[in-house]
C-alpha positions in Angstrom: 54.5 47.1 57.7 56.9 49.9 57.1 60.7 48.7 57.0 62.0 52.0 56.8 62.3 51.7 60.8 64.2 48.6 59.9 66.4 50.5 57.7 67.6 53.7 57.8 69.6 54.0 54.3 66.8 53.6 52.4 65.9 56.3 50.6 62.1 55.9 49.5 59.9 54.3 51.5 59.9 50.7 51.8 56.6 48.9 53.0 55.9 44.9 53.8 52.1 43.2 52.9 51.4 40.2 54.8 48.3 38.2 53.3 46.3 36.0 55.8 46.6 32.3 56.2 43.1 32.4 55.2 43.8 34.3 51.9 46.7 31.9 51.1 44.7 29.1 51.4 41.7 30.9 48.8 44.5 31.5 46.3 47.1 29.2 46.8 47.3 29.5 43.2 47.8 33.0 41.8 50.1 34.2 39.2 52.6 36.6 41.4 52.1 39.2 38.9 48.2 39.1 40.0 49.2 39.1 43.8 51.3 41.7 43.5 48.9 43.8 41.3 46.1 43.2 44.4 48.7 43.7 47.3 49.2 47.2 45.2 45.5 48.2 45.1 45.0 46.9 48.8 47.5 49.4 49.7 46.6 51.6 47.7 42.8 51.8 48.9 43.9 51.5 52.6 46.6 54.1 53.0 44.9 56.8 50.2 48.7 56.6 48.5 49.0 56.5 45.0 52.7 56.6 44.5 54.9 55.6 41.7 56.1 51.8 42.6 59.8 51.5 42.2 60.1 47.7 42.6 57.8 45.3 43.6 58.1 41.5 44.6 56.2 39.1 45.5 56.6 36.0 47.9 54.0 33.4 49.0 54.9 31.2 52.4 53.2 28.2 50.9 55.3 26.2 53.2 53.6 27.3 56.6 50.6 25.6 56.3 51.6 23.2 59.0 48.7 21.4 60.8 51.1 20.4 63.9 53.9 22.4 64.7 57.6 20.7 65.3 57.5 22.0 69.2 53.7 20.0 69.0 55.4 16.6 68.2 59.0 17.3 69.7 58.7 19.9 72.6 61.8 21.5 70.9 62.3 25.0 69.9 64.8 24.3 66.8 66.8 21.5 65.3 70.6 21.6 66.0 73.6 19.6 64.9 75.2 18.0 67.8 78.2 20.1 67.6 75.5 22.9 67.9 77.1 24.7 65.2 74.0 24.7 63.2 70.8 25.3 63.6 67.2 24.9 62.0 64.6 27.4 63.2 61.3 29.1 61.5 57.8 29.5 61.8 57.3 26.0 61.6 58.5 25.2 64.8 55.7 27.0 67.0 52.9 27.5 64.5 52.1 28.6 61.1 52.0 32.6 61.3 54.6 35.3 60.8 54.7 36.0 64.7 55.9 32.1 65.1 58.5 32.9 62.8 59.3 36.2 64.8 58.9 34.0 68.4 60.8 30.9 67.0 63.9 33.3 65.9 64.0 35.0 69.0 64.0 31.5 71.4 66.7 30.3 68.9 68.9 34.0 69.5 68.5 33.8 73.3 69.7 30.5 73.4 73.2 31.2 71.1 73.4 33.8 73.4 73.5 31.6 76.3 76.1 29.5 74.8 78.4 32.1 73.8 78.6 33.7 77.3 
């Protein structure tokens, strides 16, 4: 994913590789200089770019491998103090995947909204 949209001061481009569950799973193990030496040839191969790599990072979400979500076992959409001050929210909450992170986020925001009106 390109996060250039995201961010329009960056200078060079700026991309985002997001493995699959599945992959995580396979090689929950890797050395992150390894990942991020694949990532590199998988984008490489797939967008015909061979372009000097400025920095490179990477991060494995070896916490999302829930097998029931919290809204499963709570019907909740986040954790929140009772002051509702602060709140706990993440991919964890609807599922496992990047888009439950996105979803879970986005119930959270509409709902500060709602109290701040």
């Amino acid at each position: 994913m390109n996060q250039n949209i995201k961010f329009n001061e960056l200078s060079h481009d700026c991309w985002v590789l997001n493995m699959s569950s599945e992959y995580t799973k396979n090689n929950i193990d890797i050395d992150k200089t390894e990942l991020e030496k694949y990532a590199q040839s998988i984008f490489e191969e797939t967008f015909d770019i061979k372009n000097e790599i400025s920095f490179i990072k990477s991060h494995r979400w070896l916490y999302a491998q829930t097998k029931l979500s919290y809204n499963t076992i709570s019907k909740k959409n986040w954790i929140n103090s009772k002051d509702n001050k602060i709140f706990l929210s993440g991919d964890w909450v609807l599922g496992k995947s990047l888009s439950d992170a996105w979803d879970a986020g986005e119930k959270l925001s509409h709902y500060i909204k709602i109290l701040s009106v």
